[in-house]
Legacy VTK file of the C-alpha trace (Angstrom):
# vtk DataFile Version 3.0
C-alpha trace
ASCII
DATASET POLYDATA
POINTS 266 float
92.148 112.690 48.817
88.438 113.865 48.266
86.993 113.842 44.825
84.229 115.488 43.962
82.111 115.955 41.234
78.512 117.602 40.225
76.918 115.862 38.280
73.464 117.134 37.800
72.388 120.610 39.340
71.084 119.510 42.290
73.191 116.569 42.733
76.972 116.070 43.201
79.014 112.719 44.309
81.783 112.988 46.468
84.162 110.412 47.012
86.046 110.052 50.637
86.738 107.932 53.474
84.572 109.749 55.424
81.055 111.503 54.765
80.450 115.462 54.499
78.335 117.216 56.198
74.715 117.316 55.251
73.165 121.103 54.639
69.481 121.413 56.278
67.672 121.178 53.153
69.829 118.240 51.847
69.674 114.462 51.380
72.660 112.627 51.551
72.696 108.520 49.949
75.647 107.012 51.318
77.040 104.039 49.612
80.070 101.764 51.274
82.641 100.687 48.255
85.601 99.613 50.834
85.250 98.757 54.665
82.461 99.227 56.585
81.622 102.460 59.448
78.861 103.365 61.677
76.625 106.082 61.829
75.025 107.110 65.327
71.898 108.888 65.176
69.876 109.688 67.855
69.177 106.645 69.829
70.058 104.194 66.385
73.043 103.128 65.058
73.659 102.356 61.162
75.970 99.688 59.957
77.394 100.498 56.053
78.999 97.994 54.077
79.470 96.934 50.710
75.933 95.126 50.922
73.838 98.076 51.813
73.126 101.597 50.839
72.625 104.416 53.535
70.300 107.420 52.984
70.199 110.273 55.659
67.961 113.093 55.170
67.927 117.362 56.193
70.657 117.838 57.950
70.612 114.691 60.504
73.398 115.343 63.217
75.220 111.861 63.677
78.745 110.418 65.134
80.709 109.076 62.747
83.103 105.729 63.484
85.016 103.430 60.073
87.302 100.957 59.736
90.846 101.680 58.180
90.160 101.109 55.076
86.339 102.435 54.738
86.150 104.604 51.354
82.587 105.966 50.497
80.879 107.337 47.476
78.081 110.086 48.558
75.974 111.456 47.227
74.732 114.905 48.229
71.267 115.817 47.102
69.381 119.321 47.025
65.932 118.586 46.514
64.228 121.345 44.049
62.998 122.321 40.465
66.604 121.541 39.148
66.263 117.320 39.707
66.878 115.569 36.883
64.155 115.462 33.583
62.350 112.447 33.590
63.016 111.597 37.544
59.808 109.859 37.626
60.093 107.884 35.300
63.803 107.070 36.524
62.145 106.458 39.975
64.108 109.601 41.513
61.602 110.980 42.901
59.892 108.005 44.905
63.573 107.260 46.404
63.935 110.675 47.668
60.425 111.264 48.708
61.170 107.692 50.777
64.428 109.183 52.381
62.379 112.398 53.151
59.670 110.683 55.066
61.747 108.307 56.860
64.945 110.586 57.832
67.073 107.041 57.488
66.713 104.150 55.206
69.081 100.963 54.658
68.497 99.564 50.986
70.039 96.123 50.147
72.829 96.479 47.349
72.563 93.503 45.296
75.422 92.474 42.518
74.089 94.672 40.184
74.221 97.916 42.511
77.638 96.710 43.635
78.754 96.732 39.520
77.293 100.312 39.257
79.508 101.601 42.262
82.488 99.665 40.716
81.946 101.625 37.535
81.278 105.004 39.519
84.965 104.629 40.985
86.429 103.532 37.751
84.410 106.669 35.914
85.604 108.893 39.254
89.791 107.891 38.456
88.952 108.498 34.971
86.922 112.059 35.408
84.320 110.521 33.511
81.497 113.015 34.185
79.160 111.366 31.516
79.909 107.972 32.839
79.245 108.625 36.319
75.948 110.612 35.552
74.547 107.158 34.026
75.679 105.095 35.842
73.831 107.881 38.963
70.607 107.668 37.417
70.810 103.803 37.045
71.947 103.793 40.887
68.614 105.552 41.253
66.665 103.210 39.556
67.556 100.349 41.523
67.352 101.939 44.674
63.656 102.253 43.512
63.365 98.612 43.006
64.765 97.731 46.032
62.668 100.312 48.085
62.692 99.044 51.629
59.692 98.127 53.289
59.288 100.197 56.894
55.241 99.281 57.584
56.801 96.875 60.146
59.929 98.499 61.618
58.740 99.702 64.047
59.607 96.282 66.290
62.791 96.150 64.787
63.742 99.459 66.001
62.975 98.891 69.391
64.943 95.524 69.277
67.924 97.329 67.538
68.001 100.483 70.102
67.313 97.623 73.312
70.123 95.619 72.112
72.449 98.881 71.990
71.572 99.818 75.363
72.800 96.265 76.772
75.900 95.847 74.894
77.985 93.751 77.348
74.916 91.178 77.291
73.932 87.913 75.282
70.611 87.521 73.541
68.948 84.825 71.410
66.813 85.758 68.840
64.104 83.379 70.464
64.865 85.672 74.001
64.044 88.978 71.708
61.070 87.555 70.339
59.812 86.916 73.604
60.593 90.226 75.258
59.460 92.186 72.469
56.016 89.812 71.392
56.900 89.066 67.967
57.381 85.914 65.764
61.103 85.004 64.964
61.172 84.951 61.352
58.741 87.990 61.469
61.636 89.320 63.863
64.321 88.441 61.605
62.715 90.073 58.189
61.619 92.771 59.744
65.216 93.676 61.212
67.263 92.221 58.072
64.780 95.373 56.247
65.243 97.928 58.749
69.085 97.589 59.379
70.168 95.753 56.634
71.808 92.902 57.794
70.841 89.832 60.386
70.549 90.687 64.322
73.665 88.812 65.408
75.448 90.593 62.727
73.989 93.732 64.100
74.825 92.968 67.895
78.442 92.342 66.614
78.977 95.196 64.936
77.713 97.360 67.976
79.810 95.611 70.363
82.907 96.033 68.229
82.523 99.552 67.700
81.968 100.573 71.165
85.110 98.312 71.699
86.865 100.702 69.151
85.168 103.611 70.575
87.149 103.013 74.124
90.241 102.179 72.653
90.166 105.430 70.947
89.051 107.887 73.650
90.356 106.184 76.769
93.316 104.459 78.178
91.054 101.079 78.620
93.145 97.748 78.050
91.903 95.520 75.353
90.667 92.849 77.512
89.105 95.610 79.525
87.340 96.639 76.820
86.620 93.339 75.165
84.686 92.305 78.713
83.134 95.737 78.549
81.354 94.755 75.621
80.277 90.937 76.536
83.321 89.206 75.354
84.984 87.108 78.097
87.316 85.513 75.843
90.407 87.283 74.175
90.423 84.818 71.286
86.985 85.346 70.257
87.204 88.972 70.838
89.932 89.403 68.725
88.715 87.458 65.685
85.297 89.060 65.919
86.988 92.321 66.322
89.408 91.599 62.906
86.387 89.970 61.160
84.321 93.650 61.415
87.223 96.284 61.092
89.957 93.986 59.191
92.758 94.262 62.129
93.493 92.882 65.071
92.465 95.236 68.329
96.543 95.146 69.465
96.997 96.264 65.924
94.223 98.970 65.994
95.717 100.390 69.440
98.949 100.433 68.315
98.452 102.856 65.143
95.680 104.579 67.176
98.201 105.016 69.350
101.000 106.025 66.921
98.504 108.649 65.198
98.204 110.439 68.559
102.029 110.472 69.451
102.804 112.064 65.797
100.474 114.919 66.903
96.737 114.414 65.477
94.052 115.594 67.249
91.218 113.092 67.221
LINES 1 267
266 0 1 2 3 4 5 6 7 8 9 10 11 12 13 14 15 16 17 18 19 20 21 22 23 24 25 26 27 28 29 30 31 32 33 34 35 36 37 38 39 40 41 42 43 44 45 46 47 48 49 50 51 52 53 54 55 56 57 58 59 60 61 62 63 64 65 66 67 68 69 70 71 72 73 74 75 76 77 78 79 80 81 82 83 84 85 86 87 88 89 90 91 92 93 94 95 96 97 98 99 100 101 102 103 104 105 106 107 108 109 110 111 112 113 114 115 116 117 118 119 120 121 122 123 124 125 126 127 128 129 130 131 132 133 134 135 136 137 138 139 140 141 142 143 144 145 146 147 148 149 150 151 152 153 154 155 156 157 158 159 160 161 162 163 164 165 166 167 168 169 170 171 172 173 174 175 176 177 178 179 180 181 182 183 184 185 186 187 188 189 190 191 192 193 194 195 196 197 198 199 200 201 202 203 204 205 206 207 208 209 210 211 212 213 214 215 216 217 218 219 220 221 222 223 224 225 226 227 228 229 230 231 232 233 234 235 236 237 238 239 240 241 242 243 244 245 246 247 248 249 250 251 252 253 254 255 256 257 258 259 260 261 262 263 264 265
């Protein structure tokens, strides 16, 4: 069950296993504290885990795919005269003026982000309204230190979107580098900053959850779909398919399956 909570007036946390909506004039910071989901946005997809923190801005439209056991804290921001006192000087305002300009932004959550969204469920059991509004503003403070840098993404993006586009294929990060005229280890900081996690990770992730997208809206066996994607064998498929949404595929299909006979509508 959604909790929700406002915790400043232009700034309330909600805590689900999937995201709300985000109003026109709103900012939405999306942080992963179980699981991991994708976010499809335009031409880009967005990988959330416990190691990153998502920020969407004014009302992006997006598709929305999670593991079983994704569970998010989000928070939903209304940008205005309201924000919190001192937001300079707790580095509010540069993170939301980054969101703003970019429309999406991965930060890295190191250990000590990861203790603050510990706390922020623990506070969110608890009710803990004062709690959670420090432990907000700290969240804010080292999203400021850990401002991402985007000067160079631009590569990065094309990469990410070119490898979404050829799903079912292979590529080396040496073939990439070629194609798109840029040094590897440029290549590989450049897309670690953009997306938030390594380019095989990234290609993974895609492939799985386009393999969970066609087990969910088609009749597709799993080895059908596990070719679809670029896996040719069933073993591999299946532990790179566990190792990103924590079950096997037969397992996934099976509840997926299940959940549609008891009468959901997905």
């Amino acid at each position: 069950m959604a909790k929700e909570f406002q915790l400043f007036p232009d700034i309330r946390l909600v805590l689900d296993d999937k995201p709300v909506p985000v109003g026109e004039n709103e900012l939405m910071i999306c942080c992963c504290t179980g699981g991991i989901c994708e976010y499809h946005i335009g031409n880009g997809y967005w990988y959330l885990a416990d190691d990153t923190v998502l920020a969407l801005s004014f009302g992006l439209k997006y598709k929305f795919f999670s593991s079983k056991d994704f569970r998010g804290a989000f928070l939903i921001i209304t940008p205005g005269t309201d924000i919190i006192d001192l937001s300079d000087i707790f580095g509010i305002s540069a993170v939301l003026n980054d969101i703003q300009l970019n429309d999406t932004l991965i930060y890295q959550a190191d250990s000590r982000i990861k203790s603050i969204l510990s706390a922020v469920i623990t506070g969110a059991e608890k009710s803990l309204t004062s709690l959670l509004r420090l432990k907000i503003i700290e969240l804010f403070m080292l999203l400021n230190e850990n401002r991402p840098d985007r000067k160079s993404s631009k590569k990065a993006m094309q990469v990410g979107e070119f490898v979404c586009r050829n799903v079912s294929e292979h590529f080396t990060i040496s073939q990439l580098s070629e194609m798109f005229d840029v040094n590897q280890t440029k290549l590989k900081s450049n897309f670690r900053s953009t997306y938030g996690c390594g380019i095989y990770s990234y290609i993974k992730k895609r492939k799985i959850f386009r393999a969970v997208e066609l087990l969910t809206t088609s009749d597709v066996k799993i080895i059908d779909a596990a070719e679809e994607v670029g896996y040719s064998n069933a073993s591999k498929f299946a532990r790179a398919f566990r190792s990103v949404t924590g079950v096997t595929p037969k397992h996934f299909q099976m509840e997926h399956k299940a959940f549609i006979s008891s009468g959901n509508i997905v």
